[in-house]
C-alpha positions, 0 to 999 in steps of 0.5 A: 727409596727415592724420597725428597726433602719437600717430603720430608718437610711436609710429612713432618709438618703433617706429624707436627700438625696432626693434620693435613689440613693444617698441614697445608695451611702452615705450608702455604699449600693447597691440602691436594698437594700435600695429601699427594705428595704424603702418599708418594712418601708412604708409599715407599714404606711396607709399614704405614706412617699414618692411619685415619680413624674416623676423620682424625689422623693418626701418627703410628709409632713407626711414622713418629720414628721416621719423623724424628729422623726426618727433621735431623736431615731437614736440621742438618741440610738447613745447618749446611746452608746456614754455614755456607752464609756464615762463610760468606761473613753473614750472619745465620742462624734460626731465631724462635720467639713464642709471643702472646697472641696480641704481641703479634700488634708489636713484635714485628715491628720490633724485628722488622729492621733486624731481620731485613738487615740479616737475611740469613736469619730464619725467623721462627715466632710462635704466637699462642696464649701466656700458658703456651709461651711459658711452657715453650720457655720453661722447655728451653724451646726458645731463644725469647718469649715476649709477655705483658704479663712476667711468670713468677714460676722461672728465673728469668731476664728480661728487656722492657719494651713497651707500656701496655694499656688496657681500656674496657671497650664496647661498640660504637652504639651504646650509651654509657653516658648515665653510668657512674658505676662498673657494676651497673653496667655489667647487671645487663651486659656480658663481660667478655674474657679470653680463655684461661691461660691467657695474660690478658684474662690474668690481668682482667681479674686481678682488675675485677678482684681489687674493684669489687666488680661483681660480674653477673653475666659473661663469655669466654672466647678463645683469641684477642681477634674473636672477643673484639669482633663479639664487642664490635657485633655487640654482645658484651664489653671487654677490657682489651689492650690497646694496641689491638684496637687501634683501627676500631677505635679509629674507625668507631667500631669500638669506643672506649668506656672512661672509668676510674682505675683504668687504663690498666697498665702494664709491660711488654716485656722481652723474657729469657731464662736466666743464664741461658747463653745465646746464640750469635743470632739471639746475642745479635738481637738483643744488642739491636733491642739495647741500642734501638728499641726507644727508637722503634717505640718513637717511630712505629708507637707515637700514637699510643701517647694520644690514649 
């Protein structure tokens, strides 16, 4: 057998995936690459790794055994080049955060000095719904989550990082001067939601149930990114952070709705599991987030003071 770790790498990928398609994506390749050089992988094999039923790939049982063994040699290279920057006096070492998906508006900055400062840490940050981050939490599959929203299910610790606000928007167009009540508005507009499992939603109807808002029409769209582009096309309005909007509110795609109660405010926070011991990385970070988060939220944040 003469297989490579860029083999390796990308049947793993496409294990992980499910997908050559995705695969590829995840990669930053083209989905002829990786069909081909899956192929050459197989190949080396008498058993088949994968099978296509229909047009869904399949892992074989065989194929997840290899796939298994295959990421413990991608670990243990990867901890080879990991100690070899570490001899060198530099800090290494893999760094997996799951974030809510409109902490993808937040979280990098937060990270950006950090990691430009650390070079030899490899940054690995999930972005997926409140349901999805809690789960990778709860697995102890990562080092940090970062939530608006804190889990009452875990024991957790937590650093609080930033104000989140969340106004009912809608597009540039409509008239909402003669409305003095959320309910008539929402007897002819849809209210948008995100999917369950999602902070944002959460949030959303614990605002709805303690107003007494009685919604008679609504959707339900699955990203932060999908509902604003729905309110911007005009098919209902949406209470939606802040932080996400900022351009279209900028730019009067979006405007916000004035009403009494909101915004809705509440934390960005940083969540770990109670008593888990970081890594020299993650003890690293959370030093950096002590000493400059007020710092990060001054400079990269100002403008969240005007809303």
């Amino acid at each position: 057998m003469n297989y490579t770790l860029h083999q390796l790498q990308i049947f793993l990928k496409v294990v992980k995936t499910q997908s050559v398609t995705k695969a590829s994506e995840e990669l930053h390749l083209t989905q002829p690459a990786v069909s081909i050089q899956l192929k050459n992988f197989q190949d080396q094999f008498d058993i088949p790794l994968t099978e296509v039923v229909g047009r869904r790939l399949y892992v074989t049982d065989f194929g997840n055994e290899i796939a298994e063994v295959a990421e413990k040699i991608i670990n243990q290279v990867e901890a080879i080049n990991f100690k070899t920057m570490a001899y060198k006096g530099q800090l290494t070492g893999r760094l997996k955060i799951s974030i809510v998906s409109t902490g993808k508006y937040i979280m990098p900055f937060f990270l950006a000095d950090f990691i430009k400062e650390h070079s030899g840490i490899e940054l690995q940050m999930d972005v997926t719904n409140k349901s999805g981050v809690i789960s990778s939490l709860e697995k102890n599959e990562v080092d940090f989550a970062l939530v608006s929203v804190l889990p009452t299910t875990l024991n957790i610790e937590k650093l609080d990082l930033l104000q989140n606000k969340l106004y009912l928007v809608s597009d540039s167009k409509t008239d909402f001067k003669d409305a003095t009540d959320l309910n008539e508005i929402f007897k002819e507009i849809p209210l948008i939601y995100r999917e369950k499992g999602s902070g944002t939603r959460q949030t959303m109807e614990r605002f709805i149930e303690r107003n007494a808002v009685i919604i008679q029409k609504k959707m339900e769209l699955t990203s932060n990114e999908a509902v604003k582009q729905a309110v911007i096309a005009g098919l209902g309005c949406s209470i939606m952070p802040l932080i996400g909007i900022k351009n279209e509110l900028s730019n009067q795609e979006l405007q916000i709705i004035p009403f009494k109660g909101l915004p809705i405010k509440t934390t960005w926070s940083l969540i770990w599991l109670k008593g888990k011991k970081h890594g020299p990385v993650a003890a690293a970070l959370l030093d950096y987030m002590h000493k400059e988060k007020d710092n990060i939220v001054k400079e990269k944040f100002n403008w969240y003071e005007n809303y």
